[in-house]
N, CA, C and O atoms as a GROMACS GRO file, in nm:
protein
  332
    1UNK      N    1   1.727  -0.330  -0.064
    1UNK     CA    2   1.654  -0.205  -0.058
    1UNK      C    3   1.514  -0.231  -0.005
    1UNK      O    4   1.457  -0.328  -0.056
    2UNK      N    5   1.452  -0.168   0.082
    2UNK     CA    6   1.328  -0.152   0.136
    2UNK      C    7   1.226  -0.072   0.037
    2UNK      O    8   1.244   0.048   0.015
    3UNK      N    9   1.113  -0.144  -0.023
    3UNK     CA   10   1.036  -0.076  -0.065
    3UNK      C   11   0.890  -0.097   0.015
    3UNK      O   12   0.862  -0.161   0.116
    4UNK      N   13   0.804  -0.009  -0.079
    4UNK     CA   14   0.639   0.020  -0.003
    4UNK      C   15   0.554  -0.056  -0.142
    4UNK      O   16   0.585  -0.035  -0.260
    5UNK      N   17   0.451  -0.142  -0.100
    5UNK     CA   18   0.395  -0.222  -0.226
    5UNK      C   19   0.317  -0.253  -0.179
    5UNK      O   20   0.293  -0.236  -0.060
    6UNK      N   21   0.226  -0.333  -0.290
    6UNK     CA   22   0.116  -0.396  -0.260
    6UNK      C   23   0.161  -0.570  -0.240
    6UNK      O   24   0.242  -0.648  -0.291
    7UNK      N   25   0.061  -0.572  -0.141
    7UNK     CA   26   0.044  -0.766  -0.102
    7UNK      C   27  -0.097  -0.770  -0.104
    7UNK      O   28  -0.175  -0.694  -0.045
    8UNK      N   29  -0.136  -0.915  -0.218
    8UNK     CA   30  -0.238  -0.919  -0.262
    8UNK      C   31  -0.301  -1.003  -0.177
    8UNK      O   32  -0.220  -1.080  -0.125
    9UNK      N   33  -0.445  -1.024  -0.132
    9UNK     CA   34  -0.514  -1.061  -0.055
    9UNK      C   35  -0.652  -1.110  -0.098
    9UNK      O   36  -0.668  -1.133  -0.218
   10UNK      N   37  -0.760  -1.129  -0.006
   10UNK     CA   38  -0.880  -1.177  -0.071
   10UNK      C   39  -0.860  -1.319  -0.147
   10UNK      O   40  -0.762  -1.393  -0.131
   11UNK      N   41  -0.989  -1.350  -0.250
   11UNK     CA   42  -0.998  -1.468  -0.300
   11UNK      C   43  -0.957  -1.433  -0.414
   11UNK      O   44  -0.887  -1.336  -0.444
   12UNK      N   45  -1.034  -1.574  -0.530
   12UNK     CA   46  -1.018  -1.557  -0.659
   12UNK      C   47  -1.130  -1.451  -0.704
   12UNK      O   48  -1.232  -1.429  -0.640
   13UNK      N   49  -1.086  -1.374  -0.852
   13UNK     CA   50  -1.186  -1.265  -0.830
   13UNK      C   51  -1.237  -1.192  -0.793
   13UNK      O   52  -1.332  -1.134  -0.845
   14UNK      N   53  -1.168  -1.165  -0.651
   14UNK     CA   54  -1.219  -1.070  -0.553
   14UNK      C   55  -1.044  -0.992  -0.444
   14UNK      O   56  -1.011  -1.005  -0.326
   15UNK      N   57  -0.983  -0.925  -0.554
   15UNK     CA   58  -0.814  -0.873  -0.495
   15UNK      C   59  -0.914  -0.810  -0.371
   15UNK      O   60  -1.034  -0.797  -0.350
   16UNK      N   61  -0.761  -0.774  -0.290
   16UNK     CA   62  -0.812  -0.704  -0.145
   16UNK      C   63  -0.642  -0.666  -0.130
   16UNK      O   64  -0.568  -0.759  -0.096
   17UNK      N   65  -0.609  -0.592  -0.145
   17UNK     CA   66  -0.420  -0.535  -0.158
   17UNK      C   67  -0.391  -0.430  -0.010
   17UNK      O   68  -0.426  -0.314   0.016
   18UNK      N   69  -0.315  -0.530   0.064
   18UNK     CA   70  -0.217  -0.414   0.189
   18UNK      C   71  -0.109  -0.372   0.118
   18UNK      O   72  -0.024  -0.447   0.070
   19UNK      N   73  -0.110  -0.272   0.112
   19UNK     CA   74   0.019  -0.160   0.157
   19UNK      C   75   0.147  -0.223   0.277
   19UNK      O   76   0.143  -0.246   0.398
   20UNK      N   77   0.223  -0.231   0.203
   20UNK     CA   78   0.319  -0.297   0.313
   20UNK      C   79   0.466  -0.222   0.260
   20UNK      O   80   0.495  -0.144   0.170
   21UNK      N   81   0.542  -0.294   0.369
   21UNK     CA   82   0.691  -0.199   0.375
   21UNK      C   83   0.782  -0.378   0.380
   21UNK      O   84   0.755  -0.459   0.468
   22UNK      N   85   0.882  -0.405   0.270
   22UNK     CA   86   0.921  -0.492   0.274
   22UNK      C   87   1.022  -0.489   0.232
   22UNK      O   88   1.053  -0.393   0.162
   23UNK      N   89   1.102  -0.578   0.254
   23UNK     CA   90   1.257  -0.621   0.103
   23UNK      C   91   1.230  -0.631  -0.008
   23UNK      O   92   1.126  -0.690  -0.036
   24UNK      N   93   1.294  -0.589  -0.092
   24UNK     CA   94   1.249  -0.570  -0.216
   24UNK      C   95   1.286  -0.702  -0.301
   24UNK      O   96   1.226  -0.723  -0.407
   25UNK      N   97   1.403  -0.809  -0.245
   25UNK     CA   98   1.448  -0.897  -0.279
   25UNK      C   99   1.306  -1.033  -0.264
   25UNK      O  100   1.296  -1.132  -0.337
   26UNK      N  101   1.221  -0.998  -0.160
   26UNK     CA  102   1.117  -1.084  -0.096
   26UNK      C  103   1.001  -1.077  -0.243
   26UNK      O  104   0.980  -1.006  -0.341
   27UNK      N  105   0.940  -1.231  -0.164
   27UNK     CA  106   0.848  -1.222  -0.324
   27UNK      C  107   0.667  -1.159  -0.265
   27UNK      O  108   0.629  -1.148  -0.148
   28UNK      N  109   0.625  -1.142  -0.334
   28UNK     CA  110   0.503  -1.032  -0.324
   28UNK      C  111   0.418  -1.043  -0.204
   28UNK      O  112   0.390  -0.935  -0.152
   29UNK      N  113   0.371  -1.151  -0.147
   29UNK     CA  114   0.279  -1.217  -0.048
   29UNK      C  115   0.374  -1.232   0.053
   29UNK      O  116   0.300  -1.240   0.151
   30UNK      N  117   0.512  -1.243   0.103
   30UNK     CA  118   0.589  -1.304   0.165
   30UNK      C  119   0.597  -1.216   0.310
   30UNK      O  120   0.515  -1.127   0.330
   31UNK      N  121   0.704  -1.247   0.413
   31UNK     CA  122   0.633  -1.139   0.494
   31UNK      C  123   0.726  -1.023   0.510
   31UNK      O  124   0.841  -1.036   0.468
   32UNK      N  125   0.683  -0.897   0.574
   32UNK     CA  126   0.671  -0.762   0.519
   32UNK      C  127   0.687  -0.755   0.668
   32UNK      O  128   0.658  -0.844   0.748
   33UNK      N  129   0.754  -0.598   0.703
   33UNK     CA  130   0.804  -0.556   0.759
   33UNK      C  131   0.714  -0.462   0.869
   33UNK      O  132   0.740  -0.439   0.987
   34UNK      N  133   0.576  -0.406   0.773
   34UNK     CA  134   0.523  -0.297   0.861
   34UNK      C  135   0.350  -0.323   0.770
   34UNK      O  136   0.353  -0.384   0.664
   35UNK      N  137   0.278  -0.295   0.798
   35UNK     CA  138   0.139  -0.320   0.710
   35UNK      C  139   0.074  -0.144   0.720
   35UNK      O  140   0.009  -0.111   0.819
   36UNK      N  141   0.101  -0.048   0.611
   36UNK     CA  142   0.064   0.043   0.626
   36UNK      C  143  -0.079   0.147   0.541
   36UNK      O  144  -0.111   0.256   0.494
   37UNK      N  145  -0.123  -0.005   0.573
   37UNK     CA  146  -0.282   0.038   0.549
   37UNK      C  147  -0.331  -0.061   0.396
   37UNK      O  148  -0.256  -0.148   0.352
   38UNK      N  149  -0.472  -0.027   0.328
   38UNK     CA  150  -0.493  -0.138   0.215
   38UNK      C  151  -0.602  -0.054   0.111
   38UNK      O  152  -0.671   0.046   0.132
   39UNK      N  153  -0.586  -0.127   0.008
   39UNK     CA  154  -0.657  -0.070  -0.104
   39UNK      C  155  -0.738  -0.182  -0.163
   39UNK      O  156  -0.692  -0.290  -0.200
   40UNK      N  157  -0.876  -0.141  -0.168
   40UNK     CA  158  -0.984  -0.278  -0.221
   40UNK      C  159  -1.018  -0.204  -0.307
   40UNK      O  160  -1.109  -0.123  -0.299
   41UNK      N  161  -0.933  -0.228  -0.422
   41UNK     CA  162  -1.068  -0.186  -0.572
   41UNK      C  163  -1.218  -0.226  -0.629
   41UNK      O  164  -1.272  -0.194  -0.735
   42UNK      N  165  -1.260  -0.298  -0.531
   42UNK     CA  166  -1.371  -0.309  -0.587
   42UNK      C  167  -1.510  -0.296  -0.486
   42UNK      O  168  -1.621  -0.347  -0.479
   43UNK      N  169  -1.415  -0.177  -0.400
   43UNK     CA  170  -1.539  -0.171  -0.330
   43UNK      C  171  -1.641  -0.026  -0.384
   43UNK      O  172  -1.619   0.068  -0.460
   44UNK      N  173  -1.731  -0.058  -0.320
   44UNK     CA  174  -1.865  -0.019  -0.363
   44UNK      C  175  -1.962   0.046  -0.196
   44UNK      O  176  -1.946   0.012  -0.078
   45UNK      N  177  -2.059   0.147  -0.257
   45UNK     CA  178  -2.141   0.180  -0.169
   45UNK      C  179  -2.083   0.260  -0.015
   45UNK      O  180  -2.069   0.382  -0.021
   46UNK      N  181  -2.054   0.196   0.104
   46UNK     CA  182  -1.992   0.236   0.225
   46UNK      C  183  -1.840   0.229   0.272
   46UNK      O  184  -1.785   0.278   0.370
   47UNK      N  185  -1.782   0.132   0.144
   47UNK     CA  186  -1.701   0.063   0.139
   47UNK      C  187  -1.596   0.133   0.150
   47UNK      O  188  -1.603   0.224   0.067
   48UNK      N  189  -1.464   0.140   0.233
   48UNK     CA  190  -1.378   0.240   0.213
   48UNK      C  191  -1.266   0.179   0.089
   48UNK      O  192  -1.225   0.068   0.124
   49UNK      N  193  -1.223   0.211  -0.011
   49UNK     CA  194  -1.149   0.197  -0.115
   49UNK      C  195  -1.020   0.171  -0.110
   49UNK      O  196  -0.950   0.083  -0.160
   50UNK      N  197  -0.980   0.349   0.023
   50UNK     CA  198  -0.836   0.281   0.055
   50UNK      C  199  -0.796   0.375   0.193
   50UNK      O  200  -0.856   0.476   0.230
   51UNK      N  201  -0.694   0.322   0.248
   51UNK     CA  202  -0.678   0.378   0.365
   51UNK      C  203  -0.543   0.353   0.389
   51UNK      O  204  -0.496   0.241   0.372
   52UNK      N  205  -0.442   0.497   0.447
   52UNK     CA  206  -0.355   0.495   0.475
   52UNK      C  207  -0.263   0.555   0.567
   52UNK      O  208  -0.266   0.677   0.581
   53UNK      N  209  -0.198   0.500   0.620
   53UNK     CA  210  -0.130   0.589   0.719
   53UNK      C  211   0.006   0.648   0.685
   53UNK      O  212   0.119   0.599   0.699
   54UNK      N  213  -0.033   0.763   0.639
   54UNK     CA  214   0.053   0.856   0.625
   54UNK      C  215   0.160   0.918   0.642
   54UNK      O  216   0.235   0.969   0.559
   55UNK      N  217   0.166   0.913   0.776
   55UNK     CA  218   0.292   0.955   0.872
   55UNK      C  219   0.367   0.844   0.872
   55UNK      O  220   0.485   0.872   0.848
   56UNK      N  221   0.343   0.695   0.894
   56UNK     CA  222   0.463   0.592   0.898
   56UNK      C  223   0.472   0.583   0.715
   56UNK      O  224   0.572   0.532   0.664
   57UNK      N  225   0.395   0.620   0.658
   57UNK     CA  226   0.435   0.613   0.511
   57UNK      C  227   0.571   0.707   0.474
   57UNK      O  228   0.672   0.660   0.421
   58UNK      N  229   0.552   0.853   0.513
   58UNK     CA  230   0.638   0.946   0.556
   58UNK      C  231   0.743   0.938   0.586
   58UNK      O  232   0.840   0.978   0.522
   59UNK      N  233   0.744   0.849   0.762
   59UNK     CA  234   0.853   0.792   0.810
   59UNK      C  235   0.948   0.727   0.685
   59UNK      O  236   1.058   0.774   0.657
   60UNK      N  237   0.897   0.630   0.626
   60UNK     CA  238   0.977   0.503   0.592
   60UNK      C  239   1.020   0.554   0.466
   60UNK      O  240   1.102   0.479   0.412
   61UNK      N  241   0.988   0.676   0.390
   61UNK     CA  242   1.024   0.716   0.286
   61UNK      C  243   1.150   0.798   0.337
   61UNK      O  244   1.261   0.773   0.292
   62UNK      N  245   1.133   0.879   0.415
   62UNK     CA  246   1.252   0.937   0.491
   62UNK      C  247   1.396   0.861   0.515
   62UNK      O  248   1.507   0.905   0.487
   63UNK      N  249   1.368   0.757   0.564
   63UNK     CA  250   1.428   0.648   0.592
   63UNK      C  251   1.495   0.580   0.467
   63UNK      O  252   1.596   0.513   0.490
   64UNK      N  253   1.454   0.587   0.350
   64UNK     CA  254   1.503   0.515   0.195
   64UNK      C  255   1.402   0.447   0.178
   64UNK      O  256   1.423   0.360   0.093
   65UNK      N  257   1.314   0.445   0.213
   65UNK     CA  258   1.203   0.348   0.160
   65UNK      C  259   1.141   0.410   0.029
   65UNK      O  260   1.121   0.531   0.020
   66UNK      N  261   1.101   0.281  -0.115
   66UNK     CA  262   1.068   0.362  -0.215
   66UNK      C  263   0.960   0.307  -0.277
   66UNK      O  264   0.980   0.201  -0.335
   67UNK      N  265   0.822   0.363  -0.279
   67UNK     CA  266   0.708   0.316  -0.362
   67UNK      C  267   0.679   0.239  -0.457
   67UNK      O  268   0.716   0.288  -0.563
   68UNK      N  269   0.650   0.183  -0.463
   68UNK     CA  270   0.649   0.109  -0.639
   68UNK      C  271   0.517   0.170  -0.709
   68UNK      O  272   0.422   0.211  -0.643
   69UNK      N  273   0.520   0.170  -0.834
   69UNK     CA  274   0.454   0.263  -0.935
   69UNK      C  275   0.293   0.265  -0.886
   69UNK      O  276   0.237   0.371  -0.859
   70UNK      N  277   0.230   0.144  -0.877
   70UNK     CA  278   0.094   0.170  -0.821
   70UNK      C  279   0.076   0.216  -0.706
   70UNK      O  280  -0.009   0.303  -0.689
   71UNK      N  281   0.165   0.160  -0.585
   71UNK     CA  282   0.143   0.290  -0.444
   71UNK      C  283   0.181   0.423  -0.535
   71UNK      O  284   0.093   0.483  -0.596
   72UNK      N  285   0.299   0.456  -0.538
   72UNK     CA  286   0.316   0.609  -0.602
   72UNK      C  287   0.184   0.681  -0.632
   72UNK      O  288   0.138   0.786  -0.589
   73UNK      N  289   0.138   0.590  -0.720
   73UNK     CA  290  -0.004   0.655  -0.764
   73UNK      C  291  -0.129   0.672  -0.705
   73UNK      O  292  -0.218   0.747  -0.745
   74UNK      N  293  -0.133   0.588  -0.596
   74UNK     CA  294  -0.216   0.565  -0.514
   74UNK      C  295  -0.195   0.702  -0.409
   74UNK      O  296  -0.284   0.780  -0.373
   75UNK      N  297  -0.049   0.705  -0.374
   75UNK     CA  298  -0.015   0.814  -0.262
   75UNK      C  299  -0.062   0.969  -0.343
   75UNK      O  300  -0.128   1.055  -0.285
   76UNK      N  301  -0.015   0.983  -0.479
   76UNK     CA  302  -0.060   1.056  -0.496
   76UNK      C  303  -0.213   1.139  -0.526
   76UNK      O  304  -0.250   1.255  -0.544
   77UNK      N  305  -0.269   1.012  -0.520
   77UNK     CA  306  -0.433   1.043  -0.540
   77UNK      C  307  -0.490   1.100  -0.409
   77UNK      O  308  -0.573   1.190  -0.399
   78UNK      N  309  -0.412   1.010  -0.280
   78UNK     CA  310  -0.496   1.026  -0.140
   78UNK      C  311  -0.421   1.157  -0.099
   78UNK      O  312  -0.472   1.186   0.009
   79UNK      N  313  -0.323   1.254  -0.130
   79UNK     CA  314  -0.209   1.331  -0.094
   79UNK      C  315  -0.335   1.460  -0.184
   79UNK      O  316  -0.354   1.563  -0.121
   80UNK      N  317  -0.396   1.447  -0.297
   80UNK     CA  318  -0.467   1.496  -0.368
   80UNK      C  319  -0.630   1.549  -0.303
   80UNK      O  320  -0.685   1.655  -0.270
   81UNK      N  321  -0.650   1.462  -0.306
   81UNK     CA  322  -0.792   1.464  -0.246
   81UNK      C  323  -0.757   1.513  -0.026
   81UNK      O  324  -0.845   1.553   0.050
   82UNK      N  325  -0.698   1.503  -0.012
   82UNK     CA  326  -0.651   1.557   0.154
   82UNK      C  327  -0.611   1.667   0.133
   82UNK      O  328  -0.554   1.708   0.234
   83UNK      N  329  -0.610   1.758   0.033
   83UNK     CA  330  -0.557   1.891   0.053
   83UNK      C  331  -0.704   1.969   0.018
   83UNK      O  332  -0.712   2.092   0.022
   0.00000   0.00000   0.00000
C-alpha cells in the first residue's frame, strides 16, 4: 500500500520532516516515491512552518494513497486555514 508521511530530516535536536509518498512496507527515511512538500516545527519569525502541494497530494489520494495520522492532521490544518 502507498502511503503519504513524514521523513525526518535535519540534525540532532533540530527535526526538519518532508512529506513524502512511499511504500508503506519501506522504513521511515528510506527512499520515497514523490517529495510533496515539508513541515519544520520549530520554525520561528519568517520561517515558513509548512508547505504543501496540494494538488499532487490530491492526486495520490485519488489514486489509494493514505495519510498517516500526523499528515492527516497537518492536511487538515492547511485545508483549514486556505479556506
Amino acid at each position: 500500500m502507498v502511503s503519504i508521511r513524514l521523513a525526518r530530516g535535519g540534525c540532532k535536536k533540530r527535526p526538519f520532516y518532508h512529506i513524502v509518498v512511499t511504500d508503506s512496507r519501506k522504513r521511515r527515511d528510506s527512499g520515497y516515491i514523490e517529495r510533496l512538500g515539508y513541515f519544520n516545527p520549530r520554525a520561528t519569525g519568517q520561517e515558513t512552518r509548512l508547505h504543501l502541494e496540494l494538488e499532487r497530494i490530491k492526486h495520490w489520494q485519488s489514486v489509494g494513497a493514505q495519510p498517516s495520522e500526523r499528515v492527516g492532521t497537518l492536511l487538515k490544518g492547511a485545508e483549514a486555514s486556505a479556506s
